[in-house]
Structure formats: C-alpha cells, structure tokens
C-alpha positions in Angstrom: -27.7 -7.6 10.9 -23.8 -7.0 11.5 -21.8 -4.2 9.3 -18.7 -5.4 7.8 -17.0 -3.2 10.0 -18.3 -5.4 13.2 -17.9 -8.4 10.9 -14.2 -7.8 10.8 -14.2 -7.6 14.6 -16.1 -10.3 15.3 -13.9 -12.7 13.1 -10.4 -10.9 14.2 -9.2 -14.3 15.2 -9.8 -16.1 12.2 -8.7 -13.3 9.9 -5.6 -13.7 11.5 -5.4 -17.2 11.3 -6.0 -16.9 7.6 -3.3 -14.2 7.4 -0.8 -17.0 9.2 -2.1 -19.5 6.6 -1.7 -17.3 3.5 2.5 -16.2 4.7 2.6 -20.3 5.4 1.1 -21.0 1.9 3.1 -18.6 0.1 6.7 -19.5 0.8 6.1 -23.5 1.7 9.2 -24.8 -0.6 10.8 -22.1 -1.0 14.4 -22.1 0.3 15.0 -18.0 0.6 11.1 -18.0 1.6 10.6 -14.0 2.7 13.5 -13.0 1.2 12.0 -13.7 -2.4 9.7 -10.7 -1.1 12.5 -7.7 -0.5 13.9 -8.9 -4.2 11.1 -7.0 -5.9 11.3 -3.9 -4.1 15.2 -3.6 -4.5 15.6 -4.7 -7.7 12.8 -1.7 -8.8 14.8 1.0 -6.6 18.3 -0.3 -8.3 16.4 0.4 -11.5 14.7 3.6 -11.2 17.7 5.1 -8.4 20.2 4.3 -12.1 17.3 5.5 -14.8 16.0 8.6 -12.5 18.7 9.4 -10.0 21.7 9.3 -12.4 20.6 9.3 -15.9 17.4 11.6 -16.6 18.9 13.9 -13.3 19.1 17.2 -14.9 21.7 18.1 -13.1 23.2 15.4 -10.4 23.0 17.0 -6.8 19.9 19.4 -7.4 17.3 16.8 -6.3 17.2 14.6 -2.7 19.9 13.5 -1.7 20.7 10.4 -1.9 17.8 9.5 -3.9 17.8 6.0 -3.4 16.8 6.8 0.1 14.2 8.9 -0.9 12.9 6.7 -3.2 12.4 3.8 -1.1 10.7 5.6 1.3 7.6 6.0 -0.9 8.8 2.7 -2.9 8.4 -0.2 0.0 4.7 1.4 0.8 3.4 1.8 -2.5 4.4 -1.7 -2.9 2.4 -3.0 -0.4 -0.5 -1.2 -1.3 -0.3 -2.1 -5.0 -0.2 -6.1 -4.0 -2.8 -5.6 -1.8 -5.1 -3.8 -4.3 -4.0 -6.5 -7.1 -4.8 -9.8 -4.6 -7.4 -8.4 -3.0 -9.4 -7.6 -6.3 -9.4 -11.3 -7.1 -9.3 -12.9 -3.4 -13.6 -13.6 -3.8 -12.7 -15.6 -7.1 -9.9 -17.4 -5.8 -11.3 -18.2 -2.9 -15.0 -19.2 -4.5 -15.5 -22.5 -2.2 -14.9 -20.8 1.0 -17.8 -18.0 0.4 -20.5 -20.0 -0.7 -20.6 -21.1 3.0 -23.0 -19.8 5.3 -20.9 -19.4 7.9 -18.1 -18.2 6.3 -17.5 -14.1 6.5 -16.9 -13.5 3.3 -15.0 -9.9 4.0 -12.3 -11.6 4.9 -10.4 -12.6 1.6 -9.7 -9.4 0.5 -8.5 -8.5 4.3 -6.3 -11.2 4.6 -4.4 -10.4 1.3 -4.0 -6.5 2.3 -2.8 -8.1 5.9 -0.2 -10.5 4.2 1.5 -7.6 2.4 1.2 -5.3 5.3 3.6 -7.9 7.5 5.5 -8.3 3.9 6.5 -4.5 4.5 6.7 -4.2 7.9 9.8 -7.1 7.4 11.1 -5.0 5.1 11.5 -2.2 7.1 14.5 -3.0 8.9 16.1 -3.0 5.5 14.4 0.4 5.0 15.8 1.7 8.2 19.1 0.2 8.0 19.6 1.7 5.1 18.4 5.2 6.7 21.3 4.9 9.6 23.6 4.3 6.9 22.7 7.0 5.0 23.3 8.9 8.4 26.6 7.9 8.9 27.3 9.0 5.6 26.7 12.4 6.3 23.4 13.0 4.8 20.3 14.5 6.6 17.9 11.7 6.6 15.9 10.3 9.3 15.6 11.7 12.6 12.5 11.6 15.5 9.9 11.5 12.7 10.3 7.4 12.5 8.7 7.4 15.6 5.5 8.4 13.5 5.9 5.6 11.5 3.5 3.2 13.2 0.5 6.4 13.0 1.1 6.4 8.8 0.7 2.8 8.6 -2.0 2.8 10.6 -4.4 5.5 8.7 -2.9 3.6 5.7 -4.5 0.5 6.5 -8.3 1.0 6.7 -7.9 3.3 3.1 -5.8 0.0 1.2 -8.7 -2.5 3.3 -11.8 -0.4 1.9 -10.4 -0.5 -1.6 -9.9 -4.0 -1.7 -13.2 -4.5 -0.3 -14.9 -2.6 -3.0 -12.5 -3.9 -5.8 -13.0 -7.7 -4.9 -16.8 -7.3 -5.2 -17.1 -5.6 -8.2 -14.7 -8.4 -9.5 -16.8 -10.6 -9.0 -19.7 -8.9 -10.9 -17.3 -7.7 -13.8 -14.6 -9.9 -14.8 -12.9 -6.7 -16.5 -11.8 -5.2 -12.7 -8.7 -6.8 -12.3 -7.0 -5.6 -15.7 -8.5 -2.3 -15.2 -6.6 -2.2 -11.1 -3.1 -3.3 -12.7 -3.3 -0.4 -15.5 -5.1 2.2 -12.8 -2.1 1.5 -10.3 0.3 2.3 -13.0 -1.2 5.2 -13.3 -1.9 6.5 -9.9 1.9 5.4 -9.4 3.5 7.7 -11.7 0.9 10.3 -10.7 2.0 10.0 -7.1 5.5 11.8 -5.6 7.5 8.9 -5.4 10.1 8.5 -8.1 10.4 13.0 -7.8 9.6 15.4 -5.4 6.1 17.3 -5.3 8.3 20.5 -6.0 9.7 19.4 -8.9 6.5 18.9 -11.3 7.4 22.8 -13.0 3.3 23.1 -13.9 1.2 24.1 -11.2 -1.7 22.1 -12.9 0.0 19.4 -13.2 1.2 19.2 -9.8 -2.4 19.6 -8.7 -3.5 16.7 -10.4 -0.8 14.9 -8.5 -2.1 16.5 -5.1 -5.9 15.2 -6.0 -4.5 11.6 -6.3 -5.8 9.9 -3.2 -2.4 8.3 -2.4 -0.2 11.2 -2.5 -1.1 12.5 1.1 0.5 8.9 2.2 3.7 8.8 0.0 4.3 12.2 1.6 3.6 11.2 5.1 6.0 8.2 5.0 8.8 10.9 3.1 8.4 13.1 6.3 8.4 10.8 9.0 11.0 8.2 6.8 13.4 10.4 4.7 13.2 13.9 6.3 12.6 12.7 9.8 9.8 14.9 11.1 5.9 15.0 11.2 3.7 15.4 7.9 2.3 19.0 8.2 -0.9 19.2 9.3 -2.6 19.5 5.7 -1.2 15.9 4.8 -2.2 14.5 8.4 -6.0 15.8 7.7 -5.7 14.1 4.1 -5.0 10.7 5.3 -7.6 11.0 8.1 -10.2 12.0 6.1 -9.1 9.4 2.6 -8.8 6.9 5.5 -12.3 7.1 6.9 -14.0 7.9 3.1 -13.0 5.1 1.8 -13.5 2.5 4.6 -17.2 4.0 4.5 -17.4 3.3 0.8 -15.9 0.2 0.5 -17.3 -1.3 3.3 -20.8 -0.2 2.0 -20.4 -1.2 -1.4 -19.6 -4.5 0.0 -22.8 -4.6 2.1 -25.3 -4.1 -0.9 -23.5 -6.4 -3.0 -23.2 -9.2 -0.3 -25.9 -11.7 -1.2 -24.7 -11.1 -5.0 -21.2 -12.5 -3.6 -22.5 -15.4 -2.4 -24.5 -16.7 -5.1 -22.5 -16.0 -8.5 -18.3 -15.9 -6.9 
C-alpha cells in the first residue's frame, strides 16, 4: 500500500492541475482577480503599522525601523499559512463528491488549498520586495544577501503548513467542531508569534519562552532574517524549522493514513 507521502508524488500532476483549477475558480468574474488577494494583507499592515507602530510605540524610534517593513515580513507568510490551515481544514467536506471515488487521492484537497495560497504569496512578494528596495533607498538597513535564502524558508515552510492541513482536514471530518476551534487557535498562535514585535521586546523571560515554544515562531524569524535584516537565520532557528518541518509531515501524514477509510465513507 502507498504512504501519502508517495501518494503525493505519484499524483504531482494532478495536484497541480487542481491547484490551476482552484486560482481559475477563485477569481473567474472578478475584474481586479489577484489583486483582491494583496488587499488583505495591506490593509492589516496599514492597520497594525498605525495601531502598533505609531500609537502603542512607547517611544517612536526604539523599536525596527521602519516597522511596516518589519511587519510585513512576518505578515505576508503568516497569511499564507493561516488560509491554508483555514481551507485546508474544511477542503474533505467541501470537496465530499470527489473523495468517495475510488480512484480519487483523497490527500490532495487539503494540498491543493495550502498550494493555492503558497502561489498567492509568492505573487505578493514582489510587493514585499519592492517595498524592501524602497526602504533601501531611504536610508534604512533592510534587506541585503539574505533574500537569496528566501526560496530555503519557504521551502521547510511548506511540508510543516501541508502536514497540518492534512491532519486538520481529517479530524474535520470526524468532528465538525475543528474548523472553529483552527480560526480561534491561529488567533492565538498569531499574537503568540514575533510578528507585530520583536522577540527582544516581550520584558518576561517566561513569557517570551512561551512565544519561543510556538511551533511557528522559528519561521516568522527565518523570513525577518533573510527578509528585513538581510542575513541567514542562526543556526538554532535553521534546526527549528528542519526538525518542525519533518515532525509534523510525519504526523500529519500518519494521522491521515489511519483515518483514511474513515474519510471515505462518512466526508
């Protein structure tokens, strides 16, 4: 019997076809069509940049600079992995026809919404680095070699957010309670991850190491390195993502494996 793991591989070309046909299905009608995606993620870093950056700084100039910057640099990826973690816990139910098939993989749902929001964000960055070069010419120390790393973050990111969604969408299925409990976790883990402050900032070593404990902290720091500071992660945060990356491809992809024939017979 295949693993999902060689599952995935053996239907690469039709997960990618689903991917096209999900982007397709998404913006058919719309006039703006991918541009309705980067309204989101700007109007949120207008929002918290004015709330966090001007009014609640303690002091204006004693945090990054400029922190819109470094705010979208852990924004535009958390986004993609809470959209993916949101679709792809209800991607079995939605797509209920398709996975009573024999035939059909049925890991693939769940893949093809965390897919779809990866390409959302890779469009947006452009933006993202656009706005970097600007913030270049402007005279402050952002950016630099480190975006050449970009493509390795992304890609230890990827099996993590897949795993997830993989474990998420089955349990869906089996308790109808998952998807509320996902949009209240990731509000959570958001605020408990470095992204609208710095790690340095949290002033209570306890706290701060319940922020280090939350599985996506190692990636929002990765992309600040390689995205707002322009160098490598240090090598603690590159063996965090390795090993998150790997543990929870394992376990999702395992979960998923026992509750398979589950899957098939009540989604």
């Amino acid at each position: 019997m295949l693993t999902a793991t060689q599952r995935v591989l053996r239907f690469r070309g039709l997960l990618g076809t689903l991917t096209q046909r999900e982007l397709k299905a998404r913006y058919r009608g719309s006039a703006l069509g991918f541009f309705w995606s980067l309204v989101n993620p700007l109007l949120l870093t207008a929002v918290y940049t004015l709330v966090f950056g001007w009014i609640l700084a303690p002091s204006r100039g004693t945090g990054p600079q400029p922190y819109a910057l470094f705010l979208i640099s852990g924004l535009f990826p958390w986004l993609w992995v809470s959209s993916s973690l949101l679709e792809g816990t209800v991607s079995l139910v939605a797509n209920s026809g398709l996975i009573r098939k024999a035939v059909f993989p049925v890991e693939l749902p769940p893949l093809v919404a965390v897919l779809a929001n990866l390409i959302h964000f890779l469009l947006a960055v452009p933006i993202l680095l656009l706005a970097l070069a600007a913030g270049r010419l402007m005279g402050y120390p952002v950016g630099g070699w480190g975006l050449l790393l970009l493509p390795v973050v992304v890609a230890l990111q990827l099996p993590m957010v897949a795993g997830i969604a993989l474990a998420l969408s089955a349990l869906n299925v089996l308790f109808k309670d998952v998807r509320d409990l996902v949009q209240n976790g990731l509000t959570l883990l958001f605020f408990l991850a470095p992204i609208i402050y710095p790690l340095h900032f949290i002033p209570i070593e306890a706290l701060r190491w319940v922020v280090r404990l939350n599985p996506f902290t190692p990636y929002v720091l990765g992309y600040q390195a390689v995205l707002f500071d322009g160098v490598a992660p240090d090598l603690v945060v590159w063996g965090e993502m390795i090993v998150f990356s790997l543990a929870f491809w394992a376990l999702g992809t395992w979960l998923f494996e026992r509750l398979r024939e589950v899957l098939v017979e009540i989604a």
